[in-house]
Structures are given as structure tokens and as C-alpha cells.
N, C-alpha and C positions, 0 to 999 in steps of 0.2 A: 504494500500500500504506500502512495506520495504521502509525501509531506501536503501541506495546507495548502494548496491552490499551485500542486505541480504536476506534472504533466505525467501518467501512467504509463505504459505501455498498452495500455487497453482505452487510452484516451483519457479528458480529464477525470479525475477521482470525483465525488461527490462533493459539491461546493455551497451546500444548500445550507442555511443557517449560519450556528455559529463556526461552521466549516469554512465559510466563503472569506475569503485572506484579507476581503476590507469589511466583514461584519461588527458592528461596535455592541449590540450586544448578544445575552448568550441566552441558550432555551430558559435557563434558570428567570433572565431579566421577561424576558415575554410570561412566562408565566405570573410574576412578581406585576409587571403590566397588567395585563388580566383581571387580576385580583383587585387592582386600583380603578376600574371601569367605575361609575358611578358615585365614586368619593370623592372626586377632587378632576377639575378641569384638564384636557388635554394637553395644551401648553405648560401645565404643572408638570404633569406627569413629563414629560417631554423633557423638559428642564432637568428637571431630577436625574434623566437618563442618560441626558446632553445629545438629543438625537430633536429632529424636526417636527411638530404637532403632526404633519402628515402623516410621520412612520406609526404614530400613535393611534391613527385615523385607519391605518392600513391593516394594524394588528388589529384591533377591533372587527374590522369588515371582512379578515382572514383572508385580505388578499395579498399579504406577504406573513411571512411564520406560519402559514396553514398548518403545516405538519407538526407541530406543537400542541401537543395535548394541554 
């Protein structure tokens, strides 16, 4: 198996999540996210994480992290 975002012999490894070599946070923080839905405004959350209200808006709508229980 590559290392974090290097090249396989079978093509790239898996880069989804906190695998992908410019992800800033980890399944652990999406889940932590999650838990913070309805307590406290997006841009908090956001802040807290040092990531974009967007990405905040995205995990929510599980159109990015889906594969995160």
C-alpha cells in the first residue's frame, strides 16, 4: 500500500477522506461536526474547525464525508 496520496502500482490508493494529502480534517472531526448540527451556527462550527461554512454546509447535506458514519 502508498503512502498518503502516492501513486500505486495499481493506480492511485484511496484518497477519500482523511486519506486525501490536502484533507484538514479527520472522520473523528466530521463526526464531532455532526454532533454540533443544531447547537450553535455554521460559521461557528466552521471557525472552531478553521475550515469554510461551506464545508460545514456540505457535511451536513453529505455531499462531501458521505462515507462517514
Amino acid at each position: 500500500m502508498g503512502t498518503k496520496g502516492s501513486l500505486s502500482l495499481r493506480g492511485w490508493e484511496s484518497s477519500r477522506g482523511e486519506n486525501h494529502r490536502t484533507a484538514k480534517l479527520t472522520d473523528d472531526d466530521v463526526r464531532q461536526i455532526r454532533r454540533l448540527f443544531g447547537t450553535m451556527p455554521h460559521k461557528d462550527i466552521a471557525a472552531k474547525f478553521g475550515v469554510h461554512k461551506s464545508v460545514i454546509s456540505h457535511i451536513k447535506t453529505r455531499k462531501r464525508w458521505s462515507h462517514v458514519v
